[in-house]
LUMTORRO-708670 format. One line per 5 residues: number of its first residue (from 1); for each residue x, y, z of N, C-alpha, C, O. Coordinates in Angstrom, 1 decimal, m for minus. Atoms other than C-alpha are relative to their C-alpha. Layout:
NUM	X,Y,Z,X,Y,Z,X,Y,Z,X,Y,Z ~ ...
This chain:
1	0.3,1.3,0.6,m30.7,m72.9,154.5,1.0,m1.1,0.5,2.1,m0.8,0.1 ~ m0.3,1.2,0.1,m29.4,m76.0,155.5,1.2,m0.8,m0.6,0.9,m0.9,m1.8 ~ m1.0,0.5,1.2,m26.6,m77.5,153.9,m0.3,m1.2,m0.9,0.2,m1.5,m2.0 ~ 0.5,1.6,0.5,m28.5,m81.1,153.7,m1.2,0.2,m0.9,m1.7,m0.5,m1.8 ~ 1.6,m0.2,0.9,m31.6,m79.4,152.5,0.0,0.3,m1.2,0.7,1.2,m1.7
6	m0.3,m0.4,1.6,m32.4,m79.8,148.8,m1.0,0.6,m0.5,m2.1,0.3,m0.2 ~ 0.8,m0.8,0.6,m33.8,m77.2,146.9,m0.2,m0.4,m1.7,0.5,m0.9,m2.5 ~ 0.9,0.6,1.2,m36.3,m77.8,143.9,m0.3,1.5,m0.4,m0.5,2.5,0.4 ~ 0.7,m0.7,1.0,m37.3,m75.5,141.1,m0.7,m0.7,m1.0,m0.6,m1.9,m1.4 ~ 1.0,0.5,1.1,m40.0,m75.9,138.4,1.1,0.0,m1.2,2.2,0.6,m1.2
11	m0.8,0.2,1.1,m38.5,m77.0,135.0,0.5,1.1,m1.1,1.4,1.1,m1.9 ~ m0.1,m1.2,1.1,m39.0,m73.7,133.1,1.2,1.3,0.3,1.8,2.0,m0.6 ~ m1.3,m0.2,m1.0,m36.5,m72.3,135.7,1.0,m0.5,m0.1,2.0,0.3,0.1 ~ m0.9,1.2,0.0,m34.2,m75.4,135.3,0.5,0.5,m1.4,1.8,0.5,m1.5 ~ m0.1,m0.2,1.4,m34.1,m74.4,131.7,0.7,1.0,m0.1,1.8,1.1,m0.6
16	m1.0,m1.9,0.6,m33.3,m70.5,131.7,1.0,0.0,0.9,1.7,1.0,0.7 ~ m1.1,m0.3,m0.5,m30.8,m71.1,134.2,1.4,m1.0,m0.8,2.6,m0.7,m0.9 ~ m1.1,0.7,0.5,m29.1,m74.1,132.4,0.3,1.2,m1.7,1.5,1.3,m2.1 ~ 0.0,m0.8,0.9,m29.7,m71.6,129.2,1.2,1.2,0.3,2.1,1.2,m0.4 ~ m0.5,m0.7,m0.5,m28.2,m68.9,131.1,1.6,0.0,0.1,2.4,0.9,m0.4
21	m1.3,0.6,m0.4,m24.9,m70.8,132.3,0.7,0.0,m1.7,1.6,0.6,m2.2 ~ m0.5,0.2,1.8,m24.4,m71.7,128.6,0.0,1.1,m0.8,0.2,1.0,m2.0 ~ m0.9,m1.2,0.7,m23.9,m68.2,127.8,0.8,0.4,0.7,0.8,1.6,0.6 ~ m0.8,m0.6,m1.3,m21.6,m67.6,130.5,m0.3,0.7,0.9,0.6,1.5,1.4 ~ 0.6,m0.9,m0.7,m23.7,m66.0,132.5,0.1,m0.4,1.5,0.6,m1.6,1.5
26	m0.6,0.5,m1.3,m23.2,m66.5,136.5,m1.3,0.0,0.3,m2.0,0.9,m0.2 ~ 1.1,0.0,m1.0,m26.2,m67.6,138.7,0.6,0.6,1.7,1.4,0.2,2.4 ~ 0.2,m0.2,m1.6,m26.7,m65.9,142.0,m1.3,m0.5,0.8,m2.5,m0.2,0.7 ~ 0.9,0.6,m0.8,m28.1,m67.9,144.5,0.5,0.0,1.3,1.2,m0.9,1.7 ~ m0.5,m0.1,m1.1,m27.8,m66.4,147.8,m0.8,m0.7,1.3,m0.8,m0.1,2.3
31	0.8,0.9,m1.2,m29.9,m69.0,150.2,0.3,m1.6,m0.2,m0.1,m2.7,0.3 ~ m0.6,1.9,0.2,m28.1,m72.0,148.7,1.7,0.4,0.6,2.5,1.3,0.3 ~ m1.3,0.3,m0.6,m25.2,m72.8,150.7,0.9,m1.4,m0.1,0.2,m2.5,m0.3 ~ m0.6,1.2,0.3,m22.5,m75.5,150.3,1.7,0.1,1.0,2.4,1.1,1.3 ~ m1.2,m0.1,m1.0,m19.5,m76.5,152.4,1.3,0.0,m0.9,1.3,m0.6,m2.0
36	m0.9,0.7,1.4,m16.2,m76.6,150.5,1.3,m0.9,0.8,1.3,m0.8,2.0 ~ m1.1,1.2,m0.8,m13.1,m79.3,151.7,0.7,1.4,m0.1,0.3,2.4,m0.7 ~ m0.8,m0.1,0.1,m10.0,m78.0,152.4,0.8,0.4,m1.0,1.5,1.5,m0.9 ~ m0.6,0.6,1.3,m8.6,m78.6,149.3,m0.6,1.4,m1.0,m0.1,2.3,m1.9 ~ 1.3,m1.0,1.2,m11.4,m76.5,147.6,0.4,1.2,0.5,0.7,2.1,m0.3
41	0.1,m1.7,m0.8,m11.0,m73.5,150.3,1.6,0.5,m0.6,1.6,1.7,m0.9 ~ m1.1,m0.3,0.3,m7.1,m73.5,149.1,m0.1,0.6,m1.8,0.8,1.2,m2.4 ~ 0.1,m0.8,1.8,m8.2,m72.4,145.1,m0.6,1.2,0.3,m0.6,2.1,m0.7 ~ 0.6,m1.3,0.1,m9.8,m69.5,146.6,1.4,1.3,0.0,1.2,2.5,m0.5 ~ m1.4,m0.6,m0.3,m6.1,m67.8,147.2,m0.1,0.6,m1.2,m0.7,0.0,m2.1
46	m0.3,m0.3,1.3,m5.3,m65.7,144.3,1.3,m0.4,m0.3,1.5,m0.7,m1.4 ~ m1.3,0.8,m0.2,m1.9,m66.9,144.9,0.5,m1.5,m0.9,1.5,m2.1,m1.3 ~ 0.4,1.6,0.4,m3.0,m70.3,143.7,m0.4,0.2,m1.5,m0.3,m0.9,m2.0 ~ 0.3,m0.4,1.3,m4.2,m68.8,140.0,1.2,0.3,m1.1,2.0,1.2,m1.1 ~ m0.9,m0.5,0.9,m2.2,m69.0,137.0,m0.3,1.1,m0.6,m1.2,1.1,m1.4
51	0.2,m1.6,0.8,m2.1,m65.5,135.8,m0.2,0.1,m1.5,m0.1,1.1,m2.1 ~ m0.2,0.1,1.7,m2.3,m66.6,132.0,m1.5,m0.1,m0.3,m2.1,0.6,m1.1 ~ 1.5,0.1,m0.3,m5.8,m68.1,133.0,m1.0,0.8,0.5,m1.0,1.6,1.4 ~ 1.8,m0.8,m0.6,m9.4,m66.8,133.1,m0.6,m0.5,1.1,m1.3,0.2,1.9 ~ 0.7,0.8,m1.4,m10.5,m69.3,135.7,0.5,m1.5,0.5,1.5,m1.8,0.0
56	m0.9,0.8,m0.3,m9.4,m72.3,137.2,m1.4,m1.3,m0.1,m2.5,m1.3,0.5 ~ 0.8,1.0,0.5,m11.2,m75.6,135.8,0.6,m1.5,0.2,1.7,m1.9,0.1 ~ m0.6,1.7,m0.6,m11.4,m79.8,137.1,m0.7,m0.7,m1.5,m1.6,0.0,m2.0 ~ 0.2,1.2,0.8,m12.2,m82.5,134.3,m0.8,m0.8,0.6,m0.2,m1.9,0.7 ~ 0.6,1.4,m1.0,m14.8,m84.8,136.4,0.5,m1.4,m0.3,0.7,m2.3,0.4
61	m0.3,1.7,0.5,m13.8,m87.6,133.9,1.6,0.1,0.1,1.8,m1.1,0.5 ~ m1.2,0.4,m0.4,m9.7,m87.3,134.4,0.3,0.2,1.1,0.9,m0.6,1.8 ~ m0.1,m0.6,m1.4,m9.8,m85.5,137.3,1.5,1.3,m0.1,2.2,1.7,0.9 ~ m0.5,m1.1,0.3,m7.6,m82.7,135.4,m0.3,1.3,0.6,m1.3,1.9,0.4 ~ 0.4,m1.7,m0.4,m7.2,m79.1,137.2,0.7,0.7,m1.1,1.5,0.0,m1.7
66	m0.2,m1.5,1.0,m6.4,m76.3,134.9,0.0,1.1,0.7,m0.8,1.3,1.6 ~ 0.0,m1.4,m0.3,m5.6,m73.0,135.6,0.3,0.3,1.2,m0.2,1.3,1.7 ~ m0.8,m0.3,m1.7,m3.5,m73.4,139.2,1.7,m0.1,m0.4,2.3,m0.6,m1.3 ~ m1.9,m0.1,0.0,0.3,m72.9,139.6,0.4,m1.0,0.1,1.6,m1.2,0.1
């Protein structure tokens, strides 16, 4: 797939996955592809993980990271 190309699902789909997420559950979607910056490729390190944390989380509205050294 494409990286520009956007993929559509029906709503009832849209639902059990937003449903899904909100139990913590992980989506696999292996034909959706996404580029990540630089920046982004450097959190994949485990190096980069505070060991106290479960996962490493951004704030959209402060622009807060959590969970990096």
């Amino acid at each position: 797939m494409a990286s520009n190309e956007v993929v559509t699902i029906d709503p009832l789909t849209a639902v059990r996955c937003v449903n899904e997420l909100e139990q913590g559950k992980v989506l696999y979607l292996p034909r959706v592809d996404f580029a990540l910056s630089s920046a982004e490729q450097q959190l994949l390190d485990p190096v980069m993980a505070d060991p106290r944390r479960k996962n490493i989380s951004l704030n959209p509205e402060t622009g807060h990271l959590q969970g990096v050294l």
